[in-house]
C-alpha positions as YAML, in Angstrom:
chain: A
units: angstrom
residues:
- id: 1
  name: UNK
  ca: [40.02, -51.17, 56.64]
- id: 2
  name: UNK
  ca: [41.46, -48.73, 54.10]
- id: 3
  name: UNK
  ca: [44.75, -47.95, 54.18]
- id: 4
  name: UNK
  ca: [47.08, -44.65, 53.97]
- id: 5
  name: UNK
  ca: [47.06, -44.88, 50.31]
- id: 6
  name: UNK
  ca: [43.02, -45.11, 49.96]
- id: 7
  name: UNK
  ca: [42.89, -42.23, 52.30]
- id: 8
  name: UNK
  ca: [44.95, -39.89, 50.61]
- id: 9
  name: UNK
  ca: [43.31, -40.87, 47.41]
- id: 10
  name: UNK
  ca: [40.31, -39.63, 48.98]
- id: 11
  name: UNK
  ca: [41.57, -36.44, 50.27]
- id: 12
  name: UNK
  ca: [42.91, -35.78, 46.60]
- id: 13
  name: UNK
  ca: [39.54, -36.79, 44.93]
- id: 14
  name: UNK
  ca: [37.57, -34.60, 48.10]
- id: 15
  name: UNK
  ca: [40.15, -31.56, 47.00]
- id: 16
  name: UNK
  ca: [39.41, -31.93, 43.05]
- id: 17
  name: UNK
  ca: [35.76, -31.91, 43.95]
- id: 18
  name: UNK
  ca: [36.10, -28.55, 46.03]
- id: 19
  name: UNK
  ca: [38.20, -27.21, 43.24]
- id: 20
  name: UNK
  ca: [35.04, -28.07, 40.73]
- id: 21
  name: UNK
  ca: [32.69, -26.69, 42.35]
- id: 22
  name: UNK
  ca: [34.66, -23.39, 42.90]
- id: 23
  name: UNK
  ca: [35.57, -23.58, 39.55]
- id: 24
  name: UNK
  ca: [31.88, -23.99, 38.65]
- id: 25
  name: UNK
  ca: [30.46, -21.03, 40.90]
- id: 26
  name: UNK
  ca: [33.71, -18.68, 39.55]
- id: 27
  name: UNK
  ca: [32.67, -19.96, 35.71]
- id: 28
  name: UNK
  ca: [28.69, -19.27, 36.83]
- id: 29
  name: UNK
  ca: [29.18, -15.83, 38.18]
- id: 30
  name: UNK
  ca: [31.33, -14.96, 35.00]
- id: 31
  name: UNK
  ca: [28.64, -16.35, 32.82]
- id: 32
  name: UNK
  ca: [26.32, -14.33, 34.78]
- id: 33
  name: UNK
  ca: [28.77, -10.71, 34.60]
- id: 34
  name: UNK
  ca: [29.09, -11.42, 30.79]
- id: 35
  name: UNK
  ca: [25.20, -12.04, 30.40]
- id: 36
  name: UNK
  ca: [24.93, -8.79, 32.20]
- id: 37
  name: UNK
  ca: [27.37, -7.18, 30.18]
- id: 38
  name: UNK
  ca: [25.83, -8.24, 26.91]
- id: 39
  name: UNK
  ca: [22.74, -7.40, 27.99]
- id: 40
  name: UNK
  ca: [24.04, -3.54, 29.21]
- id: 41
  name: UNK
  ca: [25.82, -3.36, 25.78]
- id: 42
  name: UNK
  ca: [22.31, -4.53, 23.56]
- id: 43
  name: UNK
  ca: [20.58, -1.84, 25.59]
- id: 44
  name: UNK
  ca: [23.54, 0.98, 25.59]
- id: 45
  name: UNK
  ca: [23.70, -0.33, 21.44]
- id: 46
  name: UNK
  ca: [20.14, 0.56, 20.94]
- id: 47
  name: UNK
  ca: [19.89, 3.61, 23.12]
- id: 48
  name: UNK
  ca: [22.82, 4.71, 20.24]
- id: 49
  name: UNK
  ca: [20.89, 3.47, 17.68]
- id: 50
  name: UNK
  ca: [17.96, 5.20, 18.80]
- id: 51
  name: UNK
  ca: [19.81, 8.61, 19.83]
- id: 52
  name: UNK
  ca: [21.05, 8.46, 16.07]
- id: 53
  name: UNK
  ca: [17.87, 8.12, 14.45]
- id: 54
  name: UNK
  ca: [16.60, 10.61, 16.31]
- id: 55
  name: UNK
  ca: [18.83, 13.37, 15.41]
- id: 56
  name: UNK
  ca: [18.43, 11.70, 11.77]
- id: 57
  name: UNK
  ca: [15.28, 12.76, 12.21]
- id: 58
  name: UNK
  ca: [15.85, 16.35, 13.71]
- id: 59
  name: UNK
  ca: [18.29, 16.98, 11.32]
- id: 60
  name: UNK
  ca: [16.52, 15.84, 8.37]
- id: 61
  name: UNK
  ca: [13.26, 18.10, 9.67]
- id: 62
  name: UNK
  ca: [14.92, 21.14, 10.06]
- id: 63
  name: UNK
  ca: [17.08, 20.67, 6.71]
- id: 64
  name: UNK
  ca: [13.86, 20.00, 5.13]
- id: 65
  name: UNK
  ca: [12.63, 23.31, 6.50]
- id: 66
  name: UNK
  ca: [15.05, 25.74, 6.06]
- id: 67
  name: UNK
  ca: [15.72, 24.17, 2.26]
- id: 68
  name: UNK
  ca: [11.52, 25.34, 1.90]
- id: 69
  name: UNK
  ca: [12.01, 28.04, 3.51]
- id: 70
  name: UNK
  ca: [14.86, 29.11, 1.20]
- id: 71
  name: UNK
  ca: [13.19, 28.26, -1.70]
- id: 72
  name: UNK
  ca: [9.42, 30.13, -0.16]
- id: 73
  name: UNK
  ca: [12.04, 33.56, -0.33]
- id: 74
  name: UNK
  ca: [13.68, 33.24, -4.57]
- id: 75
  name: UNK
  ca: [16.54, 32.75, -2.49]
- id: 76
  name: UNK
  ca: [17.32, 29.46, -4.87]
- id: 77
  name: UNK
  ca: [15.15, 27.62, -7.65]
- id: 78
  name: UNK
  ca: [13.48, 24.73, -7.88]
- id: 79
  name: UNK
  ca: [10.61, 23.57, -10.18]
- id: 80
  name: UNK
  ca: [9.35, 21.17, -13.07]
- id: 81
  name: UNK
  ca: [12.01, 19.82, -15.09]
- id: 82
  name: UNK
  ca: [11.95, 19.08, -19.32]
- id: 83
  name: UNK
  ca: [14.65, 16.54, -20.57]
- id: 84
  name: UNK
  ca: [15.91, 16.90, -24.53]
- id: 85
  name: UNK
  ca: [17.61, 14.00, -25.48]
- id: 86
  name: UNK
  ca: [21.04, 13.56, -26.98]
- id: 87
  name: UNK
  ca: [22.82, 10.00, -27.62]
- id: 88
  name: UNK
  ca: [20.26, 8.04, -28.36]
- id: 89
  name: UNK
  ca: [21.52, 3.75, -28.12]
- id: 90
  name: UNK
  ca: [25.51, 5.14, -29.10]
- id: 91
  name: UNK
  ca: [27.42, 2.12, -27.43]
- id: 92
  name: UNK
  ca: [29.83, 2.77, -24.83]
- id: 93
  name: UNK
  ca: [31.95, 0.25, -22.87]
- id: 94
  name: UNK
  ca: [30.52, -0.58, -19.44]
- id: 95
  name: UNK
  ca: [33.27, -2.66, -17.67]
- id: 96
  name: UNK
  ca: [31.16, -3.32, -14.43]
- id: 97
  name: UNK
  ca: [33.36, -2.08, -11.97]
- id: 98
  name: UNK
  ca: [32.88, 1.04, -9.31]
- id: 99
  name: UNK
  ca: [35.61, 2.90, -11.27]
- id: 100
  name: UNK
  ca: [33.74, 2.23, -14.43]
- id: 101
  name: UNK
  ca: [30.85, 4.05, -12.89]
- id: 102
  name: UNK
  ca: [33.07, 6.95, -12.16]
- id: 103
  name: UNK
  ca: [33.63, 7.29, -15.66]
- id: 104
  name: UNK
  ca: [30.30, 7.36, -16.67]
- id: 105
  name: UNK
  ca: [29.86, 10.36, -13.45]
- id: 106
  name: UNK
  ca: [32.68, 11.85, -15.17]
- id: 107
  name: UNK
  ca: [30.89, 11.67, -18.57]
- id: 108
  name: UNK
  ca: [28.51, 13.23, -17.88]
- id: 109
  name: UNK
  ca: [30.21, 15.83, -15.35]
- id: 110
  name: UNK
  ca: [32.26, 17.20, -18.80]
- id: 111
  name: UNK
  ca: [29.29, 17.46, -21.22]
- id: 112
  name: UNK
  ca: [26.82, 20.38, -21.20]
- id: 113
  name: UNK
  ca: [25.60, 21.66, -18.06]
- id: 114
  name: UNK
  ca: [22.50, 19.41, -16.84]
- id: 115
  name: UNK
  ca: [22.96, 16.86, -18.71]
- id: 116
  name: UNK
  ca: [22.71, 13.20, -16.99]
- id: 117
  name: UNK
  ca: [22.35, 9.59, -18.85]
- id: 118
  name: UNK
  ca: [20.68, 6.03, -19.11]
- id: 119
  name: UNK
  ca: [22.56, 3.22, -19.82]
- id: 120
  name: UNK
  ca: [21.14, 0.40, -21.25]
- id: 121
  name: UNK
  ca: [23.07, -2.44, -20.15]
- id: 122
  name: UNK
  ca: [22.94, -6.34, -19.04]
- id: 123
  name: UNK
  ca: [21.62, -8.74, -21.88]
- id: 124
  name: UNK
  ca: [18.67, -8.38, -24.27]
- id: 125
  name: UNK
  ca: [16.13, -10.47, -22.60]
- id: 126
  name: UNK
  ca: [17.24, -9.30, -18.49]
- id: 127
  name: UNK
  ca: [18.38, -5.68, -18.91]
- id: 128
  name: UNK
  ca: [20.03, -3.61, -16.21]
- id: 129
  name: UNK
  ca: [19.58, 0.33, -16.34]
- id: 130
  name: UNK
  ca: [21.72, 2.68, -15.53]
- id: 131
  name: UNK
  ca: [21.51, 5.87, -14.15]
- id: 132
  name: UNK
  ca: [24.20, 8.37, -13.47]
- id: 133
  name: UNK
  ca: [23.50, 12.10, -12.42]
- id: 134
  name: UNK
  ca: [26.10, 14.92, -11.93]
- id: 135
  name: UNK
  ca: [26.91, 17.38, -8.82]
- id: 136
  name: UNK
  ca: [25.96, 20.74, -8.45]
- id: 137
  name: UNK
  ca: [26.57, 22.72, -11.66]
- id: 138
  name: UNK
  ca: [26.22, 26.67, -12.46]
- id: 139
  name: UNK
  ca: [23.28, 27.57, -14.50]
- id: 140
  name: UNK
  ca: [24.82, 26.51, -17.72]
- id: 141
  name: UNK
  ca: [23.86, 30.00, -19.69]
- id: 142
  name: UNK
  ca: [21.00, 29.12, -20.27]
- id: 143
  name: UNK
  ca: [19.09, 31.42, -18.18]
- id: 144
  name: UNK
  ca: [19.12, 31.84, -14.39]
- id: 145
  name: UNK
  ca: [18.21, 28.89, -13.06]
- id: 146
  name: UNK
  ca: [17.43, 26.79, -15.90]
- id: 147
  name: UNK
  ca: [19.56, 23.92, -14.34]
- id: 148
  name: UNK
  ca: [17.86, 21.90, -12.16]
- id: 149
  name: UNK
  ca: [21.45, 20.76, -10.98]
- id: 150
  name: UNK
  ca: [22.24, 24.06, -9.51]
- id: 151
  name: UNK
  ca: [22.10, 24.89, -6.22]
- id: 152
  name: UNK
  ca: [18.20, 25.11, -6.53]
- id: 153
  name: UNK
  ca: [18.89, 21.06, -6.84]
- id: 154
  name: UNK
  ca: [20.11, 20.65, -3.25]
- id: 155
  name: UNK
  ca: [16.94, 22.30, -2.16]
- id: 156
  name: UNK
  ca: [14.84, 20.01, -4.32]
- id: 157
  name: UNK
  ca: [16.53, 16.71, -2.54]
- id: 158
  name: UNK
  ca: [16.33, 17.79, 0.89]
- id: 159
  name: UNK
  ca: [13.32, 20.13, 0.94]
- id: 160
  name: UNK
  ca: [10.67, 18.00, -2.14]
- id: 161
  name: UNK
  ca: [12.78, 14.63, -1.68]
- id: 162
  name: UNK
  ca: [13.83, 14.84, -5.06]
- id: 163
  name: UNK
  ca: [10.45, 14.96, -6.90]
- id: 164
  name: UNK
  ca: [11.09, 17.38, -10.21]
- id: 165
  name: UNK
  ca: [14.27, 15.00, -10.68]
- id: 166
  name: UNK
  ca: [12.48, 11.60, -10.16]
- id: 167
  name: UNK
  ca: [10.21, 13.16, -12.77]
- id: 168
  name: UNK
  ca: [12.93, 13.79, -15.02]
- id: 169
  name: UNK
  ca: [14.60, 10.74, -14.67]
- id: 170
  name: UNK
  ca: [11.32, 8.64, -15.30]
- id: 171
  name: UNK
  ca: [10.74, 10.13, -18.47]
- id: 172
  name: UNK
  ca: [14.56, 9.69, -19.44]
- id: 173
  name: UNK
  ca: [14.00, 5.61, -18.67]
- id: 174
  name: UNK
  ca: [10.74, 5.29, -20.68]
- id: 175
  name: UNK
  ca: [12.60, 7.06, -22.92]
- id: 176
  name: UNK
  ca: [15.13, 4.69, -23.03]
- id: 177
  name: UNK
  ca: [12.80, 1.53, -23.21]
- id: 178
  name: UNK
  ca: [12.59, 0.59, -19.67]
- id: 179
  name: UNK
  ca: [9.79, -0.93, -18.49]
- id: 180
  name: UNK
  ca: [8.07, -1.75, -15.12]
- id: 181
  name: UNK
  ca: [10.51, -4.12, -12.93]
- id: 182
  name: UNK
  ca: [13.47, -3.55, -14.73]
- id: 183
  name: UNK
  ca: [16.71, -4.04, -12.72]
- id: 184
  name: UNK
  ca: [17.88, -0.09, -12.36]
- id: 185
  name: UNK
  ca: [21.34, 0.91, -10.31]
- id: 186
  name: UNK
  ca: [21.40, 4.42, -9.86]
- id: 187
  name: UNK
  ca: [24.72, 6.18, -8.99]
- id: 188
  name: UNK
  ca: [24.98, 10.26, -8.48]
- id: 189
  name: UNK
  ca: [27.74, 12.23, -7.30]
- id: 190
  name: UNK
  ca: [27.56, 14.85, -4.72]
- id: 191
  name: UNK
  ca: [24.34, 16.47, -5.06]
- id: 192
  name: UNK
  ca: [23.01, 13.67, -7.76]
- id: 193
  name: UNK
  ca: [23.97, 11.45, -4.69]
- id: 194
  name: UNK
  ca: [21.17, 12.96, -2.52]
- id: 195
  name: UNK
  ca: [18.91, 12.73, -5.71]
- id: 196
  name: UNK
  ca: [20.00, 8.96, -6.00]
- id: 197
  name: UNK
  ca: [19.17, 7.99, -2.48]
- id: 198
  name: UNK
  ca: [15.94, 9.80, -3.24]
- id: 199
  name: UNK
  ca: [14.57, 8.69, -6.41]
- id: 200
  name: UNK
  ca: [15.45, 4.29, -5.09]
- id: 201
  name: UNK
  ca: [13.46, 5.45, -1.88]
- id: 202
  name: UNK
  ca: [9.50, 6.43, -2.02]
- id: 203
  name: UNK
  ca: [9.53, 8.30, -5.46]
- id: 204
  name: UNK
  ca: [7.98, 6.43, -8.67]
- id: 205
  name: UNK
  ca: [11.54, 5.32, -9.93]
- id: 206
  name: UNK
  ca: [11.67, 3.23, -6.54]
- id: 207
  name: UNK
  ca: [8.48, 1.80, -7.33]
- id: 208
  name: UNK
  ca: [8.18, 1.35, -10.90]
- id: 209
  name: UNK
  ca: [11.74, -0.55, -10.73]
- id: 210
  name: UNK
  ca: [13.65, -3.02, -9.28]
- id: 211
  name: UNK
  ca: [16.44, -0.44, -7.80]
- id: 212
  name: UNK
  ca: [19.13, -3.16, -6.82]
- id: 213
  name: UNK
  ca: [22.04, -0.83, -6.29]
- id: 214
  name: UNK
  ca: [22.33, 2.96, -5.13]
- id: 215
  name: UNK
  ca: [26.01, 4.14, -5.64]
- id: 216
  name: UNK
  ca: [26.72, 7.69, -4.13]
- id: 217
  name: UNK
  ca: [30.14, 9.47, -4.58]
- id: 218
  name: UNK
  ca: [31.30, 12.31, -2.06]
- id: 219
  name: UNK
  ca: [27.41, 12.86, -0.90]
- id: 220
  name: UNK
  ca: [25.73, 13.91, 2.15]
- id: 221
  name: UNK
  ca: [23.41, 11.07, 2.52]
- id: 222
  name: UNK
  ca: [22.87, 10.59, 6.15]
- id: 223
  name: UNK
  ca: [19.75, 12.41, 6.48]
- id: 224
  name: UNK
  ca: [18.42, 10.43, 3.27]
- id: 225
  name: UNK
  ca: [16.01, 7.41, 4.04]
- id: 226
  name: UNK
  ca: [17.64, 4.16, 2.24]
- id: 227
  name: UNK
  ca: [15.61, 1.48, 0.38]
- id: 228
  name: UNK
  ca: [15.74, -1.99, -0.03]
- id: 229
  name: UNK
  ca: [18.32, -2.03, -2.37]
- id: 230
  name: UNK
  ca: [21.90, -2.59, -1.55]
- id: 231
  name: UNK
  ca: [23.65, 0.71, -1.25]
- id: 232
  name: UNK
  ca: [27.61, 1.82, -1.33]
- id: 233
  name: UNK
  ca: [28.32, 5.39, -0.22]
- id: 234
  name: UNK
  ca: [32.03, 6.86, -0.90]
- id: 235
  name: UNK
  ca: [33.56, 9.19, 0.83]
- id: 236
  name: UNK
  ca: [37.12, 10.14, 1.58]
- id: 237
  name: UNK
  ca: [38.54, 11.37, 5.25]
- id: 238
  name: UNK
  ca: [39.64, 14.84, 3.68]
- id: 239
  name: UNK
  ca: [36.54, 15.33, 2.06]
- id: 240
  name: UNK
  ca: [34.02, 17.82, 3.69]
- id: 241
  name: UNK
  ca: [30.85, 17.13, 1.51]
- id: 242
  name: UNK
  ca: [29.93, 13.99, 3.01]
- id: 243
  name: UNK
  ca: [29.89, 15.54, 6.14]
- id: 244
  name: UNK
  ca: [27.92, 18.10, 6.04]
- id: 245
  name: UNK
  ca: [24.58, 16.54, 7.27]
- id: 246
  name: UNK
  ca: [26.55, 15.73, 10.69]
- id: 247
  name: UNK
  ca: [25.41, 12.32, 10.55]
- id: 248
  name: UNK
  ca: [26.63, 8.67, 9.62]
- id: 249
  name: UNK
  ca: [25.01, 6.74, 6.91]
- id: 250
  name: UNK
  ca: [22.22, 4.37, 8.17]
- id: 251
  name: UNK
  ca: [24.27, 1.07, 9.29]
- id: 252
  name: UNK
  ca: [22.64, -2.25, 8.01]
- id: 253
  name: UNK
  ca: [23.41, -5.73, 5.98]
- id: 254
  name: UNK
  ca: [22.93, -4.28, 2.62]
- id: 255
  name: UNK
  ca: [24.45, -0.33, 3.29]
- id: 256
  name: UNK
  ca: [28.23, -0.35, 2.93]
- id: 257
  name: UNK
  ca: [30.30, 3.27, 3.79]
- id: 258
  name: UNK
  ca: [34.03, 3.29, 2.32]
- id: 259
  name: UNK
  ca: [35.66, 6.05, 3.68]
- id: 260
  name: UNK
  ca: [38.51, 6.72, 1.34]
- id: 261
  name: UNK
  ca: [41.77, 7.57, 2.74]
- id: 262
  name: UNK
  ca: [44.12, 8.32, -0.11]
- id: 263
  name: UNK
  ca: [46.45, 11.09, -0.82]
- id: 264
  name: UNK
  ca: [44.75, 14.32, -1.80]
- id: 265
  name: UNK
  ca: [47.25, 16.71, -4.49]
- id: 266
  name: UNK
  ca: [46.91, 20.36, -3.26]
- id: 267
  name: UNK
  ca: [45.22, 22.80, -5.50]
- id: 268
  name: UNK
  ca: [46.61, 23.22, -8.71]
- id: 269
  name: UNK
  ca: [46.96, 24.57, -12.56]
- id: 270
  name: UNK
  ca: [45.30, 22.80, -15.14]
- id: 271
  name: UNK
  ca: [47.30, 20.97, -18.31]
- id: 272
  name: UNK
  ca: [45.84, 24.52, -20.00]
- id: 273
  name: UNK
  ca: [47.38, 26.93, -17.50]
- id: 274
  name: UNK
  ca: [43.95, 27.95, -16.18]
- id: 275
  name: UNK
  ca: [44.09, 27.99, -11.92]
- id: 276
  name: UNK
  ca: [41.60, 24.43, -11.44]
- id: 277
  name: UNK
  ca: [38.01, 25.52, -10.45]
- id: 278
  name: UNK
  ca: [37.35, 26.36, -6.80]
- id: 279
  name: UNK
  ca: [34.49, 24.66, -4.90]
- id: 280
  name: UNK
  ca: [34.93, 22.49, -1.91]
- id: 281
  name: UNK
  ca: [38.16, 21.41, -2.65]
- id: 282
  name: UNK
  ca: [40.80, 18.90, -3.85]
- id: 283
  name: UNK
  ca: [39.21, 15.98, -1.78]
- id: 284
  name: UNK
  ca: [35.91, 16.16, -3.29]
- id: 285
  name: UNK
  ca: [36.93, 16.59, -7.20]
- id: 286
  name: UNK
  ca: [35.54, 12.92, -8.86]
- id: 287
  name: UNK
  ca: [39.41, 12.71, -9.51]
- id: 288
  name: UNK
  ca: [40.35, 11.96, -6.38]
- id: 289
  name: UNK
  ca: [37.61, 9.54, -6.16]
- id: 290
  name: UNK
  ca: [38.28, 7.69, -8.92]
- id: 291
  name: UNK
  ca: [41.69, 6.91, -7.30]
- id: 292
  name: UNK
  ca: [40.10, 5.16, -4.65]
- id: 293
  name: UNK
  ca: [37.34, 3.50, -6.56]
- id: 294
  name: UNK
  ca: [40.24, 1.66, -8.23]
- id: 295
  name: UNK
  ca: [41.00, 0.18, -4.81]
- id: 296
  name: UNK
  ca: [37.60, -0.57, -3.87]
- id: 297
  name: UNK
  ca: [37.53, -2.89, -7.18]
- id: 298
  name: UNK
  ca: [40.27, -4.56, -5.97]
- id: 299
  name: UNK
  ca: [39.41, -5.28, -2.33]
- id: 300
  name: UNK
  ca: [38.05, -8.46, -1.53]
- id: 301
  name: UNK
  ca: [35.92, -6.90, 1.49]
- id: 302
  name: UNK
  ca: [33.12, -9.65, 1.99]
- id: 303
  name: UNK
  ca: [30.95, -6.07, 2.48]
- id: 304
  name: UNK
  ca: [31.67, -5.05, -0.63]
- id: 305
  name: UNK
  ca: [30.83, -8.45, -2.61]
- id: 306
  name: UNK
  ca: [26.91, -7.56, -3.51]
- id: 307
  name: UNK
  ca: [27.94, -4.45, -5.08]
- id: 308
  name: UNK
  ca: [30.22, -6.22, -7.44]
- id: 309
  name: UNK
  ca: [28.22, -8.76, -7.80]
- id: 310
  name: UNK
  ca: [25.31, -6.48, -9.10]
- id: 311
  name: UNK
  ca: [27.88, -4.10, -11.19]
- id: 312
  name: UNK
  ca: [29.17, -7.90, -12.75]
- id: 313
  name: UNK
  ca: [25.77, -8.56, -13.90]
- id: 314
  name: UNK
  ca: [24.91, -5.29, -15.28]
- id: 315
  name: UNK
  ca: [28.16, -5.73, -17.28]
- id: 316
  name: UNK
  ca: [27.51, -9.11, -18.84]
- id: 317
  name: UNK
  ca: [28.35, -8.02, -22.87]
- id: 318
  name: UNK
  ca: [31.08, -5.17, -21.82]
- id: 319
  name: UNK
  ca: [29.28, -2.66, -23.67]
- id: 320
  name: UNK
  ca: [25.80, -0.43, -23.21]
- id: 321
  name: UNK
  ca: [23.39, 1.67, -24.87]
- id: 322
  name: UNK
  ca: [23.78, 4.99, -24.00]
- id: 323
  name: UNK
  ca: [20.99, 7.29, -23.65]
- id: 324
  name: UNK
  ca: [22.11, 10.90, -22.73]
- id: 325
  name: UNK
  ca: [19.55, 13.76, -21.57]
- id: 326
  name: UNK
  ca: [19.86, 17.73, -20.85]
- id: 327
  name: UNK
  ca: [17.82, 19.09, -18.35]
- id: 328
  name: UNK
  ca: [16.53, 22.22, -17.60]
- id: 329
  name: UNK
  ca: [13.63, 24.21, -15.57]
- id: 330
  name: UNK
  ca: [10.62, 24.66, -17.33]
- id: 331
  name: UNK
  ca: [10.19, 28.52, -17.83]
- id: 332
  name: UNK
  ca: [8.56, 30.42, -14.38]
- id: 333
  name: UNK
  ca: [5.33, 31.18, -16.09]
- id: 334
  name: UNK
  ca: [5.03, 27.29, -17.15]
- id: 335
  name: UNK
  ca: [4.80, 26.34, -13.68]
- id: 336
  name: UNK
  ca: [2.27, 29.24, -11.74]
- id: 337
  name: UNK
  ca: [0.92, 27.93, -8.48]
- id: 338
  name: UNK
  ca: [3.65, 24.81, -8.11]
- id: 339
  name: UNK
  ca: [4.71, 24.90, -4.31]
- id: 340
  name: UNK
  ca: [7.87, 26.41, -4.09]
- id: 341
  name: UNK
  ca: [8.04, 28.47, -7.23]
- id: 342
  name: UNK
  ca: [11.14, 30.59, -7.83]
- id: 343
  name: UNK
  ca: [10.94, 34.29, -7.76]
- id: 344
  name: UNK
  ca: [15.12, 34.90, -7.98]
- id: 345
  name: UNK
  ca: [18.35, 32.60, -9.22]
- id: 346
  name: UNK
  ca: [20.47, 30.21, -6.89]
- id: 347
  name: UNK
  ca: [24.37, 30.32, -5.90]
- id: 348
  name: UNK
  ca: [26.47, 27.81, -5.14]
- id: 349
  name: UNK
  ca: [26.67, 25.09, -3.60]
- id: 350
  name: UNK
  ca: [27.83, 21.01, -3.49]
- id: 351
  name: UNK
  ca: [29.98, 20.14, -6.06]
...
């Protein structure tokens, strides 16, 4: 017969049992609320997604529109564009780094207006192109609008997706030796941001090249379908430009946002004297940039890895060809009958 000690052994083991299987219906039922609640947030997370793309869409359709629509009335210019070469295989040094991009923007930002450049870079026998095209400049005196980085230019990316530029540029690689699957990055700041996105995406640079790397600096690219390149947009909290569109840049593996945070100086005098150039400010200048894309080098961001990687390769000998281009408009009656012919001279616009 079991004694005292068997029986409240018994009790003990009966009480651990009850215990379990409370335990086991309170750990089932919060298996079950955080099933639930995954499930709630994977719907509520693609509703977002969804609601996003949608007024992606919307946004990009009535951009599109009024950009035609400004262009249908001479209000701003936009047309065929010729490219007359300049440097033709001077070397530069091409350290591989996002701040050494920013010098080549820079570059080409203080040469004549319209001009934009090819870099030859990587090693003889696996080549890496690059591309890097300037904001929104005035007309350059050459004529009104003769630059096709003017304001006209914003209406070319977001109302023709870019297609007199991805002309331009297509001519400037040939130019420049490039052939068909060529590794190509292609970095733009401000308005040559929205051309950038463009010309990786549907336009014949996207499909005559291997477009591994879209840089943009201070650029509205929300609206802007990406490709299947790897793509790092820059942007900085003070900066208005980027924001403009209304929307965030697609989210995905290979599409990296750094939104800059760094001290912006106030508006200021030039070394010369001269009051510095209006515009949309301090935060957008390639300056102020440049400031932070010395900090993106030296993050060690797993996001921001591919990019490096990519700018590493393109760097291999430290140096490049350079292959430097000005652009301009083809004259008004050079073009009769193109859709969206200019009748009267843009203003301004991104910087």
């Amino acid at each position: 017969m079991a004694g005292p000690s068997y029986q409240a052994a018994l009790a003990h083991l009966d009480a651990a049992w009850a215990s379990a299987l409370a335990d086991g219906r309170a750990l089932s039922s919060t298996r079950d609320r955080l099933s639930a609640s995954l499930r709630a947030y994977q719907v509520a997370d693609g509703v977002a997604v969804a609601a996003t793309e949608a007024a992606r869409t919307r946004n990009a359709v009535l951009a599109r529109a009024l950009a035609r629509e400004a262009v249908a009335r001479g209000l701003l210019d936009v047309g065929p564009v010729q490219v007359r070469a300049g440097d033709v295989g001077a070397v530069v040094a091409f350290d591989g780094t996002v701040a050494g991009v920013l010098d080549r923007l820079a570059t080409v930002e203080a040469e004549d207006p319209g001009t934009f450049e090819v870099l030859r870079a990587g090693t003889p026998a696996d080549p890496v192109f690059v591309v890097a095209l300037p904001g929104t400049q005035a007309g350059g005196g050459r004529g009104p609008g003769s630059n096709p980085f003017d304001a006209g230019g914003i209406a070319e990316a977001v109302g023709e997706d870019s297609r007199y530029t991805d002309a331009a540029v297509l001519e400037a690689l040939d130019r420049a030796g490039a052939r068909d699957g060529d590794a190509l990055i292609v970095a733009g700041y401000s308005q040559g941001g929205l051309h950038a996105v463009n010309l990786a995406g549907s336009g014949a640079v996207g499909e005559r090249f291997d477009v591994q790397l879209v840089l943009t600096v201070g650029s509205p690219t929300g609206m802007q379908a990406a490709g299947a390149g790897e793509y790092l947009y820059l942007e900085h909290h003070d900066d208005m430009v980027p924001r403009l569109d209304a929307l965030p840049n697609g989210d995905g593996r290979h599409r990296t946002t750094v939104v800059l945070d760094t001290p912006v100086p106030g508006p200021g005098r030039r070394d010369d004297g001269p009051p510095a150039p209006g515009g949309p400010g301090p935060a957008h200048a390639l300056d102020n940039y440049a400031v932070g894309a010395r900090l993106v080098d030296a993050s060690d961001a797993p996001s921001l890895a591919p990019a490096a990687a990519l700018l590493a390769t393109a760097a291999a000998s430290g140096t490049a060809r350079r292959y430097s281009f000005t652009a301009s408009r083809r004259p008004a009656q050079a073009r009769t009958g193109e859709p969206g012919s200019p009748r009267r001279p843009g203003a301004a616009g991104l910087g």
